[in-house]
N, C-alpha and C positions, 0 to 999 in steps of 0.2 A: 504494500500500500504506500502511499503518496507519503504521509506525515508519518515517519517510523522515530520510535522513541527507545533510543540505543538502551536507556539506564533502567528498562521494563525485561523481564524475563522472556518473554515471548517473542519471537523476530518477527511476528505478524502486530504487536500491541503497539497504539498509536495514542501521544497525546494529542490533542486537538481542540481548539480553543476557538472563540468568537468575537466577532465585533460587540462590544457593549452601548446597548443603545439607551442612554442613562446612566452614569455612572452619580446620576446627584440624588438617586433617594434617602430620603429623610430616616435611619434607619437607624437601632442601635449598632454602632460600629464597634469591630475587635481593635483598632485601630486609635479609637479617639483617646489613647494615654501615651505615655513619653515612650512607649513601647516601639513607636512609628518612628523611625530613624530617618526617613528623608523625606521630609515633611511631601517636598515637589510632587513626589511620586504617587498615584493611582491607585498603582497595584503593586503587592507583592507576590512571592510565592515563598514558602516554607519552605526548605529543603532538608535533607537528610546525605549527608554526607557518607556514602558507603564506603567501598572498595578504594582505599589510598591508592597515590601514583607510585610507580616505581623508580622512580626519579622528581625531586622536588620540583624541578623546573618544568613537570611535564602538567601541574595544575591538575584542575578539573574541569571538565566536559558536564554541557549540562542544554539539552533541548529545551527550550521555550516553546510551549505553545504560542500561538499569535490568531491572525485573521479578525486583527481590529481591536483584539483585547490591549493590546502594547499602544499606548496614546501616540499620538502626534507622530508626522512622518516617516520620521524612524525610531527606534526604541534605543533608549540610554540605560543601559544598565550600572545598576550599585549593587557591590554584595559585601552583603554584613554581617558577620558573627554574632552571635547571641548576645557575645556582652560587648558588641558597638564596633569592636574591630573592623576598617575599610579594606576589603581585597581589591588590587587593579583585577580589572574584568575586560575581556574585547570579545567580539562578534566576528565569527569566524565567516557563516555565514544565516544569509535572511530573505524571506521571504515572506508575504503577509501568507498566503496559505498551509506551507512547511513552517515555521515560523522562525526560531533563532535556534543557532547552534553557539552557544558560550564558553568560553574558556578564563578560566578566572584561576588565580594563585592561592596554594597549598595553603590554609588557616594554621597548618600545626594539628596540633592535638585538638581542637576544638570540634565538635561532632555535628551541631546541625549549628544551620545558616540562614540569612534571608537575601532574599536578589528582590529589591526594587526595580520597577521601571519606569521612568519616564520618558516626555518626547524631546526630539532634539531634529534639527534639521540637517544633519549627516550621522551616518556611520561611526561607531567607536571598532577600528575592526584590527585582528590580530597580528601582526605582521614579525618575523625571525626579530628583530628590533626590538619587542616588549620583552624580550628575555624569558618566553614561556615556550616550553617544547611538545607540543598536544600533540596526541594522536593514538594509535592511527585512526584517522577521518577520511570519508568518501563524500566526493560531491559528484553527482552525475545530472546530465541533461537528456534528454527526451526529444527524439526529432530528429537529431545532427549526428553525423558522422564526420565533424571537422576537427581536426586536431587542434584546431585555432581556439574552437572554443573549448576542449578539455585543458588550454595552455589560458584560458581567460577564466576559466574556476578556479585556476591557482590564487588569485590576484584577491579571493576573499571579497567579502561583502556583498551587496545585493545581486539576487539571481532571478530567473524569468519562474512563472506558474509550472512549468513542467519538470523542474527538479528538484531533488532532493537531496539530504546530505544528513549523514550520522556518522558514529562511532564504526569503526569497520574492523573487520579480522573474522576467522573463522578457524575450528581444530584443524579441518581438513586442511588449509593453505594459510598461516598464521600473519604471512605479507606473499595474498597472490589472489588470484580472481577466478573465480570458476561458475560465471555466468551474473547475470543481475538481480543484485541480494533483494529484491522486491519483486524480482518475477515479470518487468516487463520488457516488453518487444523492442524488437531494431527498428531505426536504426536509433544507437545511442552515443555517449560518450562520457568518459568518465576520469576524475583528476584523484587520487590517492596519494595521503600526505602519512608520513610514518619517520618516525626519528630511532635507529639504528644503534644499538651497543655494542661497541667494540672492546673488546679485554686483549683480545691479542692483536697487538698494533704489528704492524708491516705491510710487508707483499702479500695483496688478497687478491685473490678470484672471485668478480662480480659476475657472477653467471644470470644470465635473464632467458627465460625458456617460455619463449610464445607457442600457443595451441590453437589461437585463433582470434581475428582482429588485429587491428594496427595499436603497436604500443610502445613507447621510447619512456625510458628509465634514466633520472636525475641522479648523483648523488654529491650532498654538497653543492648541487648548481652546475656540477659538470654534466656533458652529455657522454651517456656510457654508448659505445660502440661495440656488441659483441660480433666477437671471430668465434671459430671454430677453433678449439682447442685441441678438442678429441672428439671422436665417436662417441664416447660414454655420456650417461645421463649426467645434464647437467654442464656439458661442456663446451656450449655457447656463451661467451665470455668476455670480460675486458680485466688485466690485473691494474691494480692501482694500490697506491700507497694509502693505508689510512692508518690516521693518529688512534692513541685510546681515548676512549670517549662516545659522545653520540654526534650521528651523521645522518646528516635530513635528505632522506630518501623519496624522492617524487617519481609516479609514473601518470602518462600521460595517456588513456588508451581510446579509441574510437572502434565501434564496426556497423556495419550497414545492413543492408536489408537480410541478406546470406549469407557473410561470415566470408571467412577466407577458406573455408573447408582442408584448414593442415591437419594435417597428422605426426606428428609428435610422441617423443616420447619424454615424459616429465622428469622435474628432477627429483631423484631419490628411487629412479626404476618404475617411479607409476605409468599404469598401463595408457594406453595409446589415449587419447581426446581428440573427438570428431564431433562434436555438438555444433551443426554450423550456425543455427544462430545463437550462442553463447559464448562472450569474449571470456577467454580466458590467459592466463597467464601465471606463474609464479615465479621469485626471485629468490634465486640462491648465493651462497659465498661460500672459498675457502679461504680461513686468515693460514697463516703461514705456518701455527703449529694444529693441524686439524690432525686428528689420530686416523689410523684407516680403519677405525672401529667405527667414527663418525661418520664415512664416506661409503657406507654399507657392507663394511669388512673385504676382506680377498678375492682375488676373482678366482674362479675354480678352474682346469684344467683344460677343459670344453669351451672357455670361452679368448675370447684375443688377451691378451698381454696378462695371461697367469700370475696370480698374484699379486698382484695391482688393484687399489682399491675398484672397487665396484664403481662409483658415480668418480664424475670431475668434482663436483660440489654438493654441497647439500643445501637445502632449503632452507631459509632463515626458521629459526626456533624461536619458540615465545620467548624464553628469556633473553632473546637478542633484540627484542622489541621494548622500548619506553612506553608505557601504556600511562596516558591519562587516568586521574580515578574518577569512581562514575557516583552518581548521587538520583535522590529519587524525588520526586516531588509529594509533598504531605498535605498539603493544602494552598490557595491558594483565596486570597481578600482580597477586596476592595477598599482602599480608607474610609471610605463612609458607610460601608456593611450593606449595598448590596449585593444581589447574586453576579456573579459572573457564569458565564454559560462554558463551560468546559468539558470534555468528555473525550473516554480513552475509547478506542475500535479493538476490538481482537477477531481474527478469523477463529471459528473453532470447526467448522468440517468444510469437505470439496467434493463437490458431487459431481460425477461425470460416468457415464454409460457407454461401458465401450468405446467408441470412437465418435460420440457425440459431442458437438461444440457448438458454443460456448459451455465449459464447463460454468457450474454457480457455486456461489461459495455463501456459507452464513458467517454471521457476522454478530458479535454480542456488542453490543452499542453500550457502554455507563456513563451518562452524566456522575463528574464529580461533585459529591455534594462536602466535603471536607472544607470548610471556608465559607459556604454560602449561609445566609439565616436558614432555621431548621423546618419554617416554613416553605421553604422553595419546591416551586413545581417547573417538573421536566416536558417541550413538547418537541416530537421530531417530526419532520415533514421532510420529502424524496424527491422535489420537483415537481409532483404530478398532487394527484388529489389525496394520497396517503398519507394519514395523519396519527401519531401515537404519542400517548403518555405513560411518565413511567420513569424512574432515576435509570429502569436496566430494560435493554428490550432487546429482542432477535429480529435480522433480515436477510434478507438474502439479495447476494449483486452477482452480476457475470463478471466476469473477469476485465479488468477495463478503467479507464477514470470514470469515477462516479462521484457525487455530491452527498453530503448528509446536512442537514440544516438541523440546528437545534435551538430550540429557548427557553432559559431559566429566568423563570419572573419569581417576583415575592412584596407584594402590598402593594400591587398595584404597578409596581415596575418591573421591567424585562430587558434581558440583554439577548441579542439572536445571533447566531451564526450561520455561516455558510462554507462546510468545510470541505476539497475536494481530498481526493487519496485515491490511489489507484487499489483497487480491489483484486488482490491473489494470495494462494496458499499453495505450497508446494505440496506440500500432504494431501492424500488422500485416502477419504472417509468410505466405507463399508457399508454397503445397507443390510449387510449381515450380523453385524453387530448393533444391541437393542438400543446403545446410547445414543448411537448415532440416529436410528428411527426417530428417537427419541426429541434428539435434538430437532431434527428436520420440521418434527411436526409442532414444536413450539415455535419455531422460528414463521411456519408455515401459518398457522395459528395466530401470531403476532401481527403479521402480514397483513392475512387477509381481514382481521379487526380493525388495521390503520385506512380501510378505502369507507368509505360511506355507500349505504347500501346502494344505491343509485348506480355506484360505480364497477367497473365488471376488477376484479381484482387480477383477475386472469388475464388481461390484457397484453402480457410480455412474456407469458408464461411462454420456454421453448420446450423442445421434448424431453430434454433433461428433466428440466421441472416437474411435469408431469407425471414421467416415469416414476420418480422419487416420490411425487405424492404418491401413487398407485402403494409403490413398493414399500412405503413407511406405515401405511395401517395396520393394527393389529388387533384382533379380539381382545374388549377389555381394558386396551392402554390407548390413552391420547384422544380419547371418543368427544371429548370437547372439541377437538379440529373438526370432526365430521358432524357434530350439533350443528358450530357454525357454518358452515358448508351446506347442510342438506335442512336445514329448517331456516336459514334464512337467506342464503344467499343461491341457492337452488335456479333462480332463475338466470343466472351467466352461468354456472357450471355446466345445467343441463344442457344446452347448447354445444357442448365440446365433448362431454364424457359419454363417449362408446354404451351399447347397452348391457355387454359384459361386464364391464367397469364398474355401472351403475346399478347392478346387481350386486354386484359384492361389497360397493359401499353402503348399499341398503342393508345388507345382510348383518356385515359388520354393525354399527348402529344399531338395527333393530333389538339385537340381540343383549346392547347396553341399555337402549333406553328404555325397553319394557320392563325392566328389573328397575331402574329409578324411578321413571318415571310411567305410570302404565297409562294414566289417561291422554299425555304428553304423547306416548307413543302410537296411539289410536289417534288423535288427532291426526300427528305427522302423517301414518299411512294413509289417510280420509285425501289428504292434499295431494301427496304422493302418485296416487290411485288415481285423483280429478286430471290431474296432469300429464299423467303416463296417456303416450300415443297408443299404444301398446293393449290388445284386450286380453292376449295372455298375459302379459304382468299387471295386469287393472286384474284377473285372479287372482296370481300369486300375493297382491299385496293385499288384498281381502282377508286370505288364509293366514296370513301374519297375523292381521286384526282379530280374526279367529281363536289363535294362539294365543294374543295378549287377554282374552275373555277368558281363554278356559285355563292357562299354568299361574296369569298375575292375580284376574279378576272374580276366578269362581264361577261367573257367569256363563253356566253349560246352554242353556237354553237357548240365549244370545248368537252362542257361539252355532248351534245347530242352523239356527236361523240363517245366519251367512252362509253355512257348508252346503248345504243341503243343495240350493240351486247350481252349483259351481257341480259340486258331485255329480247333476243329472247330465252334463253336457259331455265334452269329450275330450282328448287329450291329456296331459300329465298334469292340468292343474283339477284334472274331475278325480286323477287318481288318487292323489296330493289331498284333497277333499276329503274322500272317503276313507282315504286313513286316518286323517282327523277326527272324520264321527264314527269311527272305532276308539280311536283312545278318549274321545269323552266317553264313549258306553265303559271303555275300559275303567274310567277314572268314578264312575257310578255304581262301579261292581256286577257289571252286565254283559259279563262274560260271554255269553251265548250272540250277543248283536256284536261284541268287537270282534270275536271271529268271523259273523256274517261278512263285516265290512272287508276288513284285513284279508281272506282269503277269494272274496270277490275282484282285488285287486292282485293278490301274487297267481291266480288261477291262469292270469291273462299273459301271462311271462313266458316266454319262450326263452332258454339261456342257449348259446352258443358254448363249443369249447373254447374260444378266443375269449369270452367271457370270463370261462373257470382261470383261465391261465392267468387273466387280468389284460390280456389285450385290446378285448371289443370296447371300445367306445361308449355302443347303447344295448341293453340288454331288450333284444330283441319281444312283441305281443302275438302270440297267436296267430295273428293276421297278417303276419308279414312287416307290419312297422314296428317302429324304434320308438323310444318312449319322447324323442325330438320330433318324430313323424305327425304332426299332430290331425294332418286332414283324413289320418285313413284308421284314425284310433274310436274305438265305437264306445257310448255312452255305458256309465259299469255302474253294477245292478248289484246289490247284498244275492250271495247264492246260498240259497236256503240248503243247500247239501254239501258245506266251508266243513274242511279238519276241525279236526279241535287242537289245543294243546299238548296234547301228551302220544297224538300220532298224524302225520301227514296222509289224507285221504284223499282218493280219484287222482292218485297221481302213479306215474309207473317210477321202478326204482331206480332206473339213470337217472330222470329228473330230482328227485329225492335227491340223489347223491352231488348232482351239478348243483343243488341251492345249498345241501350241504359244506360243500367244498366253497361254495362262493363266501358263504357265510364266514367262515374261516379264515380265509384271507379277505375281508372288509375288517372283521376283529382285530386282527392285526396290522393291518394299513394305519386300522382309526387309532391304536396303542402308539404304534410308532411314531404317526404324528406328535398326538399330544403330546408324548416326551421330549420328542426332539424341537415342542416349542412350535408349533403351524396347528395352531387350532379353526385357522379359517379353512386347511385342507382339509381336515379331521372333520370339521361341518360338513364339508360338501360331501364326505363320504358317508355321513351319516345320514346326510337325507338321500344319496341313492340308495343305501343300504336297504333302509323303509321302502322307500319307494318301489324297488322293485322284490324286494321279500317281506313285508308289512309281520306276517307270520310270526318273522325272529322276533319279534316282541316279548312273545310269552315262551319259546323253545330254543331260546340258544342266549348267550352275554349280551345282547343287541341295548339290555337294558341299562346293563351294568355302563358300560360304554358312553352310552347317551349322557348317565348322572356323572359320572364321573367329568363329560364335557363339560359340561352348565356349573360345574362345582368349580374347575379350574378355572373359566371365563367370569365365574363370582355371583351367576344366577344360582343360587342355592335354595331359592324357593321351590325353582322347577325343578329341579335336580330331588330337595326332598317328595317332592307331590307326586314326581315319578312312581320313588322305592319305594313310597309308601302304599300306591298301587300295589304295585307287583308282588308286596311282599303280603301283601291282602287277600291277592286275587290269585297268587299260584301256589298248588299247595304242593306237589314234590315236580323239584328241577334242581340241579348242580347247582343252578347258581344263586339259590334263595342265600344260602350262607355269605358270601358276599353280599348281596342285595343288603341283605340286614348290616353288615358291618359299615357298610357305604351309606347307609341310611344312620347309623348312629352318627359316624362322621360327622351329618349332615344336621342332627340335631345338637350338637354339641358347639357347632357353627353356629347355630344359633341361642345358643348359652342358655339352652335347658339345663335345668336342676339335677341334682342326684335322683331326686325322687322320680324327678321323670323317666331317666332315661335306668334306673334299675327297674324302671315298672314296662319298660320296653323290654328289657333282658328277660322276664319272667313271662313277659306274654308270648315271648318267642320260644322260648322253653316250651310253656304247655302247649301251643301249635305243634310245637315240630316235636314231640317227648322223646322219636327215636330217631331222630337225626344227629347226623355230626354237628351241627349246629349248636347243640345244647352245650357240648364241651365247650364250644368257644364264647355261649353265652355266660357259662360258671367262672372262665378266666377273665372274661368282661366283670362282671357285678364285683368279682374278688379283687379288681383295681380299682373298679369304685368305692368300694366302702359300707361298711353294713352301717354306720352311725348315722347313716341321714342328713346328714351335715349341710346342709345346704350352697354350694359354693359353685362360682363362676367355671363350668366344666369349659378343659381346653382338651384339642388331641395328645398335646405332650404327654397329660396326665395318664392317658391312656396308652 
């Protein structure tokens, strides 16, 4: 990004500050006692002295925010020690956007500071002269591939909107370049300033090893000239005498739209660099007692001049570098107390799909509120019609210069800014990992709250975006993003999202809000339904409403009322239907009509082996269609001559065994899911499951399964009203013993009593007297407790 703030942990975190529009409200001030040391000055900022230099003369380094907060033409800075101490200070460089880069002289032992600023009509800027040796610092421009202008960023002071400038170095290249530290495009150019430690004085080897782009290397002011010394890494070169001591080392480097495309081999043996648009470059030395341990030890026998160290030189090391010490900002006032509009940027994920571009990236925005009154409110706005409040919000930018405007007001006054920074993160984020879901949909979330309903939020959306909405829902988490989305701003979405898309977001949702909200959620569908083009999904979303009647609302009758006409017509939403009004007969203890319903529907099944295998697609009807087939599927009727529970009748025994078999592996499908964390796939295979064996309800886990979904998704109403069924209405199956255990579970979730849930373990006892069940009920009641005790039941206890 554009404003990078060297003295922050993160190489994406930006200070950025604003014009103050007002600086005279009538306010209590931190300021109005002899605490204010230059009287002239506006603004201060706290600082926190961290990381000492390693050389006195090398000062400190210190980013100023700017962009109108710094008064009058240019900013004059004063910095002051706690107990009044004056440091000389100069401006390295300035920009109202990037704002100031400061260098001011070593306090000593003194630990925090204060930098006043006021205005002045030039520059106070740093020059070898002031006897301070900063660095290493980078100033680069935006646009240009002229060497002229990376030789006119030397000269310090004010620079144009397209560049920037911070504290520079990196592990990998301690003094060297291996592309542009903020991620943007060619063509560029760039000035790099660094003061050099010398211990062992004499005849050295300044080796300079370009990879790519045009770059000439100062030292002392002299121009280095490398020759070929040797073949060996490292062995592009000039010797020159240097004293002990430090030696101000300048590189100059430019490249254009494609790089020079060399190929190289670096110094220290690193392997080839061919990034063609990434200048790169690093510098190395030999002083004249360098060990051959330092030069990558011996050369082995296999290679040219055996024995001989490995490189001509090596690469400058940190401790051959003078590093500036770095400090942090703590807060930052106004003399007359009010707000000042400041706020730091961090990229925190990067989303990109394959080989889809523009990559987007989110972005956590903090107003600082450290210095402002405690009343201060934060607003951000994008350029466009998007507006949000808030000290801390998420967004998302493509990669690119982009604008953040912000304003902190307080009693009626406000300061606003308008701050650009180029947006990029080299990292990239995972939509397989949940934090990142996570993140996307609060960012996403934040987003689309900052447009006014009016306005379509989607408007920029590319397929990245998209994708990553799609890909970031989950059953259960972040269901606010899809509130927002599908109850109020439905009308721009609908427009764009696919009907598969718009199936699964309904699905998702549904499944949240009929659990919080069940009247909320029959409404939504009522709308949903008016709106849907669609008279198959003007079905399906009937049969939701359905649902929300008979697992949230009780209301079976209701619910019949809706099924009953859907059920006479044809298709998978008549079948969808009439397995419904089996599990209301089911949930009424009407055993004999839920079979009617359930087996009027798996009757009509035709399986393939492509099926059993888990190949087929659609599980073939009777008739020759698919359960997708909808125009040649004939209306289904309760067959008065349906199986029952306890054996499959009017069936031959391959088929038996093909529903068998299928049943078996959908059990398994739906377990693996759910562990491995895909509860919307695990849905979808539970409603084929039904759908096309209804049956498994009462004769195989189909049950177990279901509860167990709705428990993990956090409906545990449905999930108990299920087992509670089943465990009612089947009197011998395999799976009753679990049923009952998943049903305790399920009341214990809901912080039933001892008395309750020992009065469940005894009823299931004398149910089942000679089942295995009873053993596991006696080891139940004997960790609860025979005392009665009354107390908040959890699973651990059990």
């Amino acid at each position: 990004m554009m404003i990078r703030n060297y003295f922050m942990k993160s190489a994406t975190l930006a200070w950025i500050t604003t014009a103050i529009a007002g600086l005279l409200v009538s306010v209590p001030s931190p300021a109005a006692d002899a605490n204010w040391h230059v009287k002239e000055a506006p603004v201060r900022f706290k600082i926190s002295l961290k990381e000492k230099p390693s050389e006195k003369s090398s000062g400190y380094l210190l980013h100023l925010p700017d962009g109108g907060i710094l008064p009058g033409a240019f900013p004059l800075t004063h910095v002051v020690t706690e107990s009044g101490k004056q440091l000389a200070s100069y401006v390295m460089w300035q920009s109202k956007g990037n704002g100031v880069l400061l260098v001011f002289e070593d306090p000593g032992a003194e630990g925090n500071a204060f930098v006043y600023v006021s205005g002045s009509d030039k520059l106070k800027t740093w020059t070898p002269q002031t006897g301070l040796t900063p660095g290493p610092v980078i100033c680069a421009e935006q646009g240009t591939e002229s060497m002229d202008t990376a030789r006119n960023l030397s000269k310090t002071g004010q620079v144009g909107p397209l560049s920037y400038f911070q504290k520079y170095g990196t592990s990998m290249a301690p003094f060297g370049m291996t592309g542009d530290v903020q991620g943007r495009p060619n063509p560029m150019c760039y000035y790099v300033l660094a003061y050099l430690i010398t211990t062992d004085p004499g005849r050295t080897l300044v080796a300079m090893t370009v990879f790519n782009g045009n770059v000439q290397l100062r030292l002392d002011g002299q121009l280095v000239t490398p020759q070929r010394i040797s073949s060996k890494p490292g062995g592009m070169g000039q010797w020159m005498e240097l004293s002990k001591g430090l030696h101000k080392a300048e590189v100059y480097c430019s490249i254009g739209l494609t790089g020079t495309g060399k190929k190289q081999v670096g110094v220290g043996g690193r392997e080839i660099m061919s990034k063609e648009q990434l200048c790169a470059w690093t510098m190395g030395w030999r002083p004249p007692n360098t060990k051959i341990e330092d030069l990558g030890g011996p050369r082995p026998k296999d290679l040219p001049a055996p024995g001989s160290p490995m490189w001509e030189s090596h690469k400058i090391n940190p401790e051959e570098i003078s590093r500036s010490g770095s400090c942090k900002i703590m807060e930052i006032n106004s003399k007359d107390g009010s707000p000042v509009a400041v706020c730091k940027l961090e990229s925190t994920e990067t989303f990109w799909f394959d080989e889809e571009t523009p990559p987007i990236f989110t972005y956590e925005l903090t107003a600082v509120a450290a210095g402002n009154p405690e009343d201060s409110q934060y607003t951000w706005s994008f350029g466009d019609a998007a507006k949000l409040s808030g000290q801390k919000i998420a967004w998302f930018f493509r990669r690119g210069m982009q604008t953040v405007n912000m304003t902190a007001s307080s009693r009626g006054k406000q300061s606003t800014c308008s701050i650009p920074f180029y947006a990029f993160s080299g990292a990239r984020s995972s939509m397989d990992s949940p934090e990142t879901k996570s993140n996307f949909r609060k960012a996403c979330l934040s987003m689309i709250k900052g447009y006014p309903i009016e306005a379509d939020p989607t408007a920029t959306w590319n397929d990245t975006m998209w994708n990553c909405f799609y890909d970031a829902q989950e059953f259960g988490k972040g269901s606010d993003l899809l509130d927002e989305v599908l109850t109020r701003r439905w009308i721009h979405f609908s427009k764009k999202v696919k009907i598969e898309k718009q199936i699964m977001l309904e699905d998702i949702f549904f499944n949240w809000i009929s659990q919080i909200d069940a009247d909320k959620a029959i409404k939504w569908l009522v709308e949903q339904e008016r709106s849907s083009p669609s008279a198959e999904r003007k079905n399906d979303l009937r049969i939701m409403q359905a649902e929300v009647l008979i697992y949230q609302k009780a209301k079976y009758d209701d619910a019949k009322k809706m099924l009953a006409p859907i059920a006479k017509g044809t298709g998978d939403a008549a079948a969808t239907a009439t397995v419904r009004l089996g599990d209301i007969a089911f949930l009424e203890k009407n055993m004999n009509e839920a079979v009617n319903y359930w087996s009027a529907v798996q009757n009509k099944v035709k399986m393939t082996q492509d099926d059993i295998k888990g190949e087929g697609s659609q599980i073939k009807w009777d008739d020759g269609s698919t359960d997708k087939d909808k125009k040649k599927n004939k209306p289904i009727e309760p067959d008065p001559k349906a199986f029952t529970s306890n054996a499959i009748k009017n069936e031959k025994v391959d088929a038996w065994k093909k529903a068998a078999t299928w049943e078996t592996s959908k059990a398994l499908n739906v377990t693996t899911l759910l562990t491995q964390g895909f509860p919307l796939e695990a849905y979808q295979e539970l409603r084929r499951w039904e759908r096309n064996l209804p049956m498994s309800k009462i004769n195989s886990d189909y049950v177990i399964q279901e509860a167990n979904f709705y428990m993990i998704i956090g409906n545990a109403k449905r999930a108990r009203k299920l087992l509670e069924s089943y465990c009612e209405n089947v009197d011998a199956s395999a799976y009753v013993a679990n049923a009952a255990e998943l049903l305790l579970q399920c009341m214990m979730k809901d912080k039933e009593s001892d008395k309750a849930l020992r009065k469940f373990c005894e009823d299931m006892k004398k149910r089942f007297e000679f089942h295995p069940l009873v053993e596991r009920m006696d080891d139940l009641m004997r960790v609860i407790g025979a005392d009665g005790i009354k107390r908040e039941a959890t699973l651990d206890k059990l």
